[in-house]
C-alpha positions as CSV (number, residue, x, y, z in Angstrom):
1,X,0.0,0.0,0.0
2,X,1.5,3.4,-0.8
3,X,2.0,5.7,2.0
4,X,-0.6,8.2,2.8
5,X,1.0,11.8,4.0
6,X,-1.4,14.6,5.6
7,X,0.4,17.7,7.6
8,X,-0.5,20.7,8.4
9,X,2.6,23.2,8.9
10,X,3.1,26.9,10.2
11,X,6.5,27.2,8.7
12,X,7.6,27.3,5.1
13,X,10.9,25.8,5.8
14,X,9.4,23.1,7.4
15,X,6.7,22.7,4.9
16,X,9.8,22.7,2.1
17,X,11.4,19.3,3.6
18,X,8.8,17.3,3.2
19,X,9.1,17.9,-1.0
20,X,10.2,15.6,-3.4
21,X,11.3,17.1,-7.1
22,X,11.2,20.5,-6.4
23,X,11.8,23.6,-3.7
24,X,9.7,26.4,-2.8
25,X,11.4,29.1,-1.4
26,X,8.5,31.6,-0.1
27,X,8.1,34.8,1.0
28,X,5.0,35.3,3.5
29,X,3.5,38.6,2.5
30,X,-0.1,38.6,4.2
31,X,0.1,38.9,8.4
32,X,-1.1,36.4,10.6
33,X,-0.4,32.9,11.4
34,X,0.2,30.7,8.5
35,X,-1.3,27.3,7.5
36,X,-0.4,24.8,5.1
37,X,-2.1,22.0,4.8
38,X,-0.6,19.5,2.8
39,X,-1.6,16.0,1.4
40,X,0.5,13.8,-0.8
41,X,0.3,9.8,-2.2
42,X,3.2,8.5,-4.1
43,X,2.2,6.3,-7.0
44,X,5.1,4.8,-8.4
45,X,6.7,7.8,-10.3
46,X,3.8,10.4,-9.6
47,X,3.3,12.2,-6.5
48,X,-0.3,13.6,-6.1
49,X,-1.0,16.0,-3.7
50,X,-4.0,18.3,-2.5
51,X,-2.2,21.9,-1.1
52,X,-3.8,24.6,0.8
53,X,-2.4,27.7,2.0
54,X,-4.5,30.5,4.7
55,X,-1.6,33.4,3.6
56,X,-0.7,35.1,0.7
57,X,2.5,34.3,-1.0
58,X,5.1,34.6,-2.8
59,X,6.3,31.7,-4.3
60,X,9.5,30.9,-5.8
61,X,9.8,28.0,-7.3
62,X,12.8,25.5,-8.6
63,X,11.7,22.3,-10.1
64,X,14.4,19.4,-9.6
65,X,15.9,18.0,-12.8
66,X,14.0,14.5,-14.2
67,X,10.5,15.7,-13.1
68,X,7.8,17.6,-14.5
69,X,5.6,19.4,-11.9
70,X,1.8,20.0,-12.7
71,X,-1.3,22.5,-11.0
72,X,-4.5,22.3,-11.1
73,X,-5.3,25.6,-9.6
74,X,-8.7,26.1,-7.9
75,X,-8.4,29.4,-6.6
76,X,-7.1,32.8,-8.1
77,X,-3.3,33.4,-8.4
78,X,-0.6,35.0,-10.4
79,X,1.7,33.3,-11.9
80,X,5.1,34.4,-13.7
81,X,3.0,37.7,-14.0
82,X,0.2,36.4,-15.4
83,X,-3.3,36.5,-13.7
84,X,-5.0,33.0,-13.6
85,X,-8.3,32.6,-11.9
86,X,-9.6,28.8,-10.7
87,X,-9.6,26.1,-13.2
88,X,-6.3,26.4,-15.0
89,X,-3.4,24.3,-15.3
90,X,-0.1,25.2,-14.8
91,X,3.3,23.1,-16.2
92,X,6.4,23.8,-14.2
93,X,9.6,22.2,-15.6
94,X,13.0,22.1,-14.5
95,X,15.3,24.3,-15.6
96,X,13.8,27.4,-15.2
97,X,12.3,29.6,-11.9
98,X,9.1,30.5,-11.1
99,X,7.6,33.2,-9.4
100,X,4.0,33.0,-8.1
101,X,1.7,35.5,-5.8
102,X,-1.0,32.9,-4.6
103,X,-3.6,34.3,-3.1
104,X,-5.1,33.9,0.5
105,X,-6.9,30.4,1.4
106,X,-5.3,28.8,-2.0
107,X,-6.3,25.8,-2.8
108,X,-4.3,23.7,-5.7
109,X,-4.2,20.0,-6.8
110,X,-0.7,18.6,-7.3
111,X,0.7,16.3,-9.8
112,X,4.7,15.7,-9.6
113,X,5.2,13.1,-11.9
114,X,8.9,11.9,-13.6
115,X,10.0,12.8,-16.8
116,X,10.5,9.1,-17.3
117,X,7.1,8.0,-16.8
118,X,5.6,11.0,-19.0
119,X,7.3,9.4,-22.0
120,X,6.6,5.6,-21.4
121,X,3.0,6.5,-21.3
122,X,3.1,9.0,-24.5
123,X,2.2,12.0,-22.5
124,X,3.6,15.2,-24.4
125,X,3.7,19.0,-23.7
126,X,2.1,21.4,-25.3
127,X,4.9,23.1,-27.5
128,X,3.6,26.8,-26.8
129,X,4.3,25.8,-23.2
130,X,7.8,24.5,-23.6
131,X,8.4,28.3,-25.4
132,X,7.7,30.6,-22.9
133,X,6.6,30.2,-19.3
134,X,4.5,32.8,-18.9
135,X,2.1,30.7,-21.8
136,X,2.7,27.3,-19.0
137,X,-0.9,27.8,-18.4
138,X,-4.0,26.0,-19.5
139,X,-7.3,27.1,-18.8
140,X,-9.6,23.3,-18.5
141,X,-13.2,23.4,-18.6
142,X,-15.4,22.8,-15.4
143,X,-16.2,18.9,-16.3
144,X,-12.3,18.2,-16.1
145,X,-12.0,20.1,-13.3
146,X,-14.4,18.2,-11.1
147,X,-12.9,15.1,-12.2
148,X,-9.2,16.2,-10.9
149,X,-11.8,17.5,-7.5
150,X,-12.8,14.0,-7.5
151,X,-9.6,12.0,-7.9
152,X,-8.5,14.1,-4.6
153,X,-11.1,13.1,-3.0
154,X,-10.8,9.8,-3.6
155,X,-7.2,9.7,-2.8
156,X,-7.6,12.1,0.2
157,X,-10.9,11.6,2.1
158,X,-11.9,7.8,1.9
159,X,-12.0,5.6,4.9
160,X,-10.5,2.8,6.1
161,X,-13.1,0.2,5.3
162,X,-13.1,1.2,1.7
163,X,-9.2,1.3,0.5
164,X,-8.0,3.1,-2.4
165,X,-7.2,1.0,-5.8
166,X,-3.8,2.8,-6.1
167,X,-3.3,1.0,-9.5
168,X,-6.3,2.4,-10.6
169,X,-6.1,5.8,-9.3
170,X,-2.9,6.4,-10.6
171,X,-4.4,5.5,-14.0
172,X,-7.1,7.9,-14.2
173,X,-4.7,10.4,-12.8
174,X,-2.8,9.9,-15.9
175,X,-5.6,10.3,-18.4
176,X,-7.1,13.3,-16.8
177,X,-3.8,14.7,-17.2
178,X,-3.5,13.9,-21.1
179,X,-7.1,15.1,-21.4
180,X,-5.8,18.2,-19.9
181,X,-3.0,18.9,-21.7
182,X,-4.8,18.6,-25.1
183,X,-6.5,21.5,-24.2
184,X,-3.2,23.6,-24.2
185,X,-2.6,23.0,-27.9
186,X,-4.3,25.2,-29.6
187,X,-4.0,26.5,-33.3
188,X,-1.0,28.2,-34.5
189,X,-3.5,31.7,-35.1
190,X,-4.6,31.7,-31.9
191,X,-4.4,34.8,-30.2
192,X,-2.4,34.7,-26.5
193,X,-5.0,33.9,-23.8
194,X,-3.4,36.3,-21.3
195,X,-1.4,39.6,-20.5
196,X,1.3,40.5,-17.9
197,X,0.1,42.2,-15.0
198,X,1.8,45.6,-15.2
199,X,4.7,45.9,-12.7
200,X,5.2,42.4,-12.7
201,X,9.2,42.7,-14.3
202,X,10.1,45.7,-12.3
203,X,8.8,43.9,-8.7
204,X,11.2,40.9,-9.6
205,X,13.6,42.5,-9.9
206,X,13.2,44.5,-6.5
207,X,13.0,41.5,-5.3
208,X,16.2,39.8,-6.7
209,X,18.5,43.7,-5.6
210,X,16.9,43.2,-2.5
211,X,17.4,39.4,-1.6
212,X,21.1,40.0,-3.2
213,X,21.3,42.6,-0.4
214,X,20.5,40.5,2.4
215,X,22.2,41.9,5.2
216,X,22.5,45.4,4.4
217,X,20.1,47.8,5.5
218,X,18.8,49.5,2.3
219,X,15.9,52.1,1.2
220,X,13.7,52.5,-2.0
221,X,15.9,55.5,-3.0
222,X,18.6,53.2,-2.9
223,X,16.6,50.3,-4.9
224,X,15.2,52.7,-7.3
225,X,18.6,54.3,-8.2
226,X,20.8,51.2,-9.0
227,X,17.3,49.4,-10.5
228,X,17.5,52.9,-12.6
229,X,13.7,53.8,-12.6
230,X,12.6,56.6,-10.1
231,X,10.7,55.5,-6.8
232,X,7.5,56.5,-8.2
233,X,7.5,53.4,-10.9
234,X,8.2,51.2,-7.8
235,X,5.7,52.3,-5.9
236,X,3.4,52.0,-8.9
237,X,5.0,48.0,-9.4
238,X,4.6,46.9,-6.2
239,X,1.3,47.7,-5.4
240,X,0.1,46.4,-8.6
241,X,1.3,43.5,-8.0
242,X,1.4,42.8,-4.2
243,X,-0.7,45.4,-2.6
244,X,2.1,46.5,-0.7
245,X,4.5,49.6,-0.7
246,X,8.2,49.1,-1.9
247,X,9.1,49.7,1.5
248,X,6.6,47.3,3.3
249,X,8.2,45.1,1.0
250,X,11.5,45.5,2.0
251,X,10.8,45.0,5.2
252,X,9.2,41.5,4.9
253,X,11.6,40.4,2.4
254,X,14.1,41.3,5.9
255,X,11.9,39.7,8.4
256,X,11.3,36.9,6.5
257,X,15.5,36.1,6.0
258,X,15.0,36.4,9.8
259,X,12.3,33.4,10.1
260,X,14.7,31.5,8.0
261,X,18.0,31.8,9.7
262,X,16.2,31.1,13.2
263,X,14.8,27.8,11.3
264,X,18.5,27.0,10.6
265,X,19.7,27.8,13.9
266,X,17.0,25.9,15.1
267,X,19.4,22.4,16.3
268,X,22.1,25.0,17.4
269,X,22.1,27.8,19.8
270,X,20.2,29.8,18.1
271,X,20.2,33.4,18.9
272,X,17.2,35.9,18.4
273,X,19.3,38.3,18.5
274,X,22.1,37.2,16.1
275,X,19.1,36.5,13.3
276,X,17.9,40.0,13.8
277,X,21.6,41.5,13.0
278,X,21.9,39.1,10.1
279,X,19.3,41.9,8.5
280,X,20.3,45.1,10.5
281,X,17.2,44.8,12.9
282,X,19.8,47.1,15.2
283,X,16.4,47.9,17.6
284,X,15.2,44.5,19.3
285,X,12.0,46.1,20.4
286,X,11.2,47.4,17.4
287,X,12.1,44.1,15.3
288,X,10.3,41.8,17.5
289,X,7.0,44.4,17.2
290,X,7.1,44.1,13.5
291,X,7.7,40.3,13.6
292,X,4.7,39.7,15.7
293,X,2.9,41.9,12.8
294,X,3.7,39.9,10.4
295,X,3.6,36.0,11.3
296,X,1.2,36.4,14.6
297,X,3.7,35.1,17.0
298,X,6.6,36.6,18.5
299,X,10.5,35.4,17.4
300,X,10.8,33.6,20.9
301,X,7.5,31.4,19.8
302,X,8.5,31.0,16.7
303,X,12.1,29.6,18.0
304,X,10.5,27.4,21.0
305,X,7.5,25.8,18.5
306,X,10.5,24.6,15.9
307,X,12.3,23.4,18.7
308,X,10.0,21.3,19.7
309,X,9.4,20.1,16.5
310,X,13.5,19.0,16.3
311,X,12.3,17.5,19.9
């Protein structure tokens, strides 16, 4: 019988071991406690998995080499710039990076499957997909839809007295996906079924100065000058994209470096303190205040809970 997982986590980095073929590095962007409730079966070759998420994010995703990673998404997100509301699929290969904003209480089906078994059972991509990533979206009507709902559930939410037919599961996981995927080939005249959000370049690359920056306390003068645009056009990016200023942004990008390093620290002695001056947080008071903000819990409960968890 093949291994049922079902967690719910309030850490990304925690959330991110538990992954097989790719890595999620996220940013949390929305304040409160986050929840991530994750689900996973592995089928010989395919791991299917139901994903649900309380906080907006942004997600940065890697996809390991000799796997193909597949979303069914059924609530609004954007991805690689591009808006996408419920019932599209998304194709992540490896290779390449992808950066998602996935809204509050997302909710996304999951199929990671190897490149391997793709090709023995004559599964192909859609070439305009393989061309450009933003166009690694397919927009499925509602009848396939329910029938990817209804493989979850049956993967997901049977009992014990009635036990999954894995065979058989993984089979009609297979031809859903085929079905699906037929649907992203459309005729060469077809006009582009979606446009960039606007902002969407300039905000990555905020976020890439900034992340290479780590460390260094910087403003959005500072950004905005060696970016060579004028603070304005950040302003205007960011809160197109992420609903956020350029300088709220900053600052979680910071405080969320700071969640990670006390999640590294976390079989060590790890040092509030020595986290915060990783970023520049030179006021304690003021760090842990704006910490609390943002992930509902102060640094010292964040560092006690994942302690326990090594425990």
């Amino acid at each position: 019988m093949k291994k049922l997982v079902a967690r719910e986590f309030h850490d990304l980095d925690h959330f991110r071991e538990q992954l097989q073929g790719r890595d999620t590095p996220a940013i949390q962007i929305e304040p409160g406690r986050i929840s991530i409730r994750f689900r996973r079966i592995n089928l010989s070759g395919m791991i299917f998995s139901d994903n649900r998420v309380n906080r907006r994010l942004i997600d940065h995703s890697r996809i390991e080499c000799g796997w193909t990673y597949f979303v069914i998404n059924l609530a609004p997100a954007i991805f690689c710039g591009i808006t996408l509301k419920e019932s599209h699929l998304t194709i992540l290969q490896p290779g390449r990076e992808y950066r998602s904003v996935i809204a509050s209480n997302w909710h996304a089906i999951g199929i990671m499957i190897e490149t391997s078994v793709l090709a023995e059972e004559g599964i192909s991509l859609p070439l305009r997909c393989l061309l450009k990533t933003e166009d690694a979206s397919i927009r499925l009507p509602v009848e396939l839809v329910g029938i990817f709902r209804r493989l979850a559930e049956t993967a997901f939410d049977g009992s014990d007295s009635r036990p999954v037919d894995h065979a058989r599961l993984r089979s009609t996981i297979l031809r859903a996906l085929d079905k699906a995927l037929r649907f992203g080939a459309p005729e060469r005249d077809t006009p582009r079924p979606h446009q960039p959000i606007g902002g969407y370049d300039l905000t990555s690359r905020m976020i890439r100065y900034v992340e290479s920056r780590f460390g260094q306390q910087i403003g959005v003068n500072e950004v905005a000058g060696d970016l060579n645009v004028t603070p304005r056009a950040l302003h205007y990016a960011a809160r197109s994209m992420l609903g956020i200023s350029p300088l709220d942004l900053i600052l979680t990008l910071r405080l969320n470096h700071v969640r990670n390093e006390l999640w590294d620290m976390r079989r060590s002695e790890a040092s509030i303190t020595h986290a915060a001056l990783t970023q520049d947080f030179g006021h304690l008071g003021r760090f842990s205040q704006q910490y609390r903000a943002l992930f509902g819990e102060l640094p010292s409960q964040t560092l006690q809970r994942i302690r326990s968890l090594v425990d």
